[in-house]
C-alpha beads as a LAMMPS data file, in Angstrom:
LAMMPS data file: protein, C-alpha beads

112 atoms
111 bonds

1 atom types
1 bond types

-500.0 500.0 xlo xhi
-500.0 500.0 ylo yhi
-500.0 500.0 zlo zhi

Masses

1 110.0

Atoms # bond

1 1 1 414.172 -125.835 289.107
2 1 1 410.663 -127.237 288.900
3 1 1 409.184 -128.768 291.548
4 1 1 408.229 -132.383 291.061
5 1 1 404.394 -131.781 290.737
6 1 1 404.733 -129.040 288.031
7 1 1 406.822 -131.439 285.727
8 1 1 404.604 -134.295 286.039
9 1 1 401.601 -132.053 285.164
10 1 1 404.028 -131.005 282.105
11 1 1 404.863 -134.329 280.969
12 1 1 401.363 -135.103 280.941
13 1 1 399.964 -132.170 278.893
14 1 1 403.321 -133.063 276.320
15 1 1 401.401 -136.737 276.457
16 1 1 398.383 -135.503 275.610
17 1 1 399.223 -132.511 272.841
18 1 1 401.482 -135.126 271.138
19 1 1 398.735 -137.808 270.948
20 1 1 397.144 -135.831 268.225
21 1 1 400.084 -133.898 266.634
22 1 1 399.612 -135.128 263.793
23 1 1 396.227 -132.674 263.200
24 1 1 398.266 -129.815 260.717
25 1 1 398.292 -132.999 258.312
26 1 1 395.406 -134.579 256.060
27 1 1 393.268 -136.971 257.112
28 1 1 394.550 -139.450 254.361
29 1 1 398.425 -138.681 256.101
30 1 1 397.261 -138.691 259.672
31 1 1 395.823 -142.206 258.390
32 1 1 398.925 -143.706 256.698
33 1 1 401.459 -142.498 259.727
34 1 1 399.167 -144.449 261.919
35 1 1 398.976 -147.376 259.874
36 1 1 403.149 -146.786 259.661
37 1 1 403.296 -146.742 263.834
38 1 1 401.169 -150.336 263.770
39 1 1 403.939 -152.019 261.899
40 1 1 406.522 -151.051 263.641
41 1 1 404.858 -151.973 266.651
42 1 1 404.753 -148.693 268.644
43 1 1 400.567 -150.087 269.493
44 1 1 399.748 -146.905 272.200
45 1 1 401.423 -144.231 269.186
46 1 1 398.886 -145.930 266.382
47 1 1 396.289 -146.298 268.791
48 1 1 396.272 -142.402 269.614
49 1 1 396.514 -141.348 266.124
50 1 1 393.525 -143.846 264.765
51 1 1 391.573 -142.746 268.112
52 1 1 392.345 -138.733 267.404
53 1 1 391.124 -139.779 263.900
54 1 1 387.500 -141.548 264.610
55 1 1 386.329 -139.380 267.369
56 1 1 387.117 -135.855 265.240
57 1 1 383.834 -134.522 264.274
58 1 1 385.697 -133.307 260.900
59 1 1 386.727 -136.998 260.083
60 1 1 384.867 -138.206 256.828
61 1 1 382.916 -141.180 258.044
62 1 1 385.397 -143.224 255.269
63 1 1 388.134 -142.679 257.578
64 1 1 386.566 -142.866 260.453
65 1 1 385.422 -146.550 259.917
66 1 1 388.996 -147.461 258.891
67 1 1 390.424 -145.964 262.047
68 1 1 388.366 -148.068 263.988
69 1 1 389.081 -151.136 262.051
70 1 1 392.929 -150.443 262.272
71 1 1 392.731 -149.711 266.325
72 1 1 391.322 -152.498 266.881
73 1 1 393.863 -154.563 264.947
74 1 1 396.535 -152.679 267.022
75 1 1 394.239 -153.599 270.217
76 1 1 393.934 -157.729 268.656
77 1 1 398.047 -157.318 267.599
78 1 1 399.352 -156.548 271.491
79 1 1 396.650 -159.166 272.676
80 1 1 394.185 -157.353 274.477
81 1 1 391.073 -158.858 272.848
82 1 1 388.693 -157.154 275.477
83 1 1 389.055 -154.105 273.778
84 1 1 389.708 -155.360 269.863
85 1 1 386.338 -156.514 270.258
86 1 1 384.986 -153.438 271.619
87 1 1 386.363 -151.535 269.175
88 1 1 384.980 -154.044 266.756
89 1 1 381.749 -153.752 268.095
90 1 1 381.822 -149.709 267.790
91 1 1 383.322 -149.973 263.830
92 1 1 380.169 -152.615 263.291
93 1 1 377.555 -150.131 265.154
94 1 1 378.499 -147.085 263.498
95 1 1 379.292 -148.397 260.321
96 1 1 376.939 -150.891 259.769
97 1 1 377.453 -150.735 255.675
98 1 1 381.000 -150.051 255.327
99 1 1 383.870 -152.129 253.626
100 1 1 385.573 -151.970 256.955
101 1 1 382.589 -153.518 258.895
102 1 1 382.396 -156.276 255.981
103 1 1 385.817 -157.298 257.187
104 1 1 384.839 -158.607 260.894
105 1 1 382.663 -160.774 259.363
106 1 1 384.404 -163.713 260.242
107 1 1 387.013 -162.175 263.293
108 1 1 384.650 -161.017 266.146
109 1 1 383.067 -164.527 267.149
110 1 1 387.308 -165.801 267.816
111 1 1 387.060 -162.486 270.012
112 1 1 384.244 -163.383 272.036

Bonds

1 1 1 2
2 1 2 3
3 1 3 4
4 1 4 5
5 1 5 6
6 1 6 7
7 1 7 8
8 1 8 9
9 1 9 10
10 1 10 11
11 1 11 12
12 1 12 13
13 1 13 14
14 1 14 15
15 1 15 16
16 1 16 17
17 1 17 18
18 1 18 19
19 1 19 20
20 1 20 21
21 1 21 22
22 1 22 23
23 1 23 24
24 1 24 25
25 1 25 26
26 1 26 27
27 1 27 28
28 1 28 29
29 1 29 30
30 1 30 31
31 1 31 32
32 1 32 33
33 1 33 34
34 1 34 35
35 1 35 36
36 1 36 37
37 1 37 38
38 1 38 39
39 1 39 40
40 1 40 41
41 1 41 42
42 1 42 43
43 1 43 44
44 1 44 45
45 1 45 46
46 1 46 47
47 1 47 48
48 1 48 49
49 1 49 50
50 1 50 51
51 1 51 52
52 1 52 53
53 1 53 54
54 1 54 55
55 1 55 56
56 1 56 57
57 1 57 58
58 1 58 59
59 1 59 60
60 1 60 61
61 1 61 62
62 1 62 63
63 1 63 64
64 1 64 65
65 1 65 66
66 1 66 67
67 1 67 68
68 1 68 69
69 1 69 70
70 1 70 71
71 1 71 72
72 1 72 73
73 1 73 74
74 1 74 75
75 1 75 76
76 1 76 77
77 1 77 78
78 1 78 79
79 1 79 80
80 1 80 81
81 1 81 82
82 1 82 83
83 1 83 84
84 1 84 85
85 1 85 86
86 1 86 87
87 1 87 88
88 1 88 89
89 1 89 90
90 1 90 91
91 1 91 92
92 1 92 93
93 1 93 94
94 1 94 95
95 1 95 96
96 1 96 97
97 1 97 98
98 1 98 99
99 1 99 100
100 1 100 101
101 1 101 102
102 1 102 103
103 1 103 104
104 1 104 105
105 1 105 106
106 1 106 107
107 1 107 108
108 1 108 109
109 1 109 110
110 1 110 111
111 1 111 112
């Protein structure tokens, strides 16, 4: 039997090995099972995903910007503007040319 301590510290390293899972797949996969999670509303799962997806140094900057976008749609979709915009803000500074960028043109000001 497992003491209570020792499962919690289990659960928690499941959490945070199943938050990117999905690396054994292509980026362009690892994308569209993210973008799958949004619509059916699980907002933490596609959040993970697009997260595990911008920050990884192997991520072509393509997909990195349309992480971004997509996380903070997730972040705008549950409400928490705070941190749509923040996300926003990081698509817009690192991305300052993209298509992705181009498509807060008109969003972040309603976010401010």
């Amino acid at each position: 039997m497992m003491k209570p301590f020792a499962t919690i510290c289990l659960l928690c390293l499941m959490v945070a090995v199943t938050s990117c899972a999905t690396r054994r797949m292509s980026h362009s996969s690892r994308l569209a099972h993210a973008k799958q999670l949004l619509v059916q509303k699980d907002y933490t799962g596609c959040r993970d995903v697009f997260r595990c997806l911008a920050e990884a140094e192997s991520t072509p900057p393509a997909v990195a910007a349309e992480s971004l976008y997509w996380m903070a749609e997730a972040y705008a979709a549950e409400g928490d503007f705070t941190n749509a915009y923040r996300t926003a803000k990081r698509l817009v500074w690192d991305y300052p040319s993209g298509m992705w960028t181009a498509r807060y043109s008109g969003k972040m000001p309603l976010w401010n």
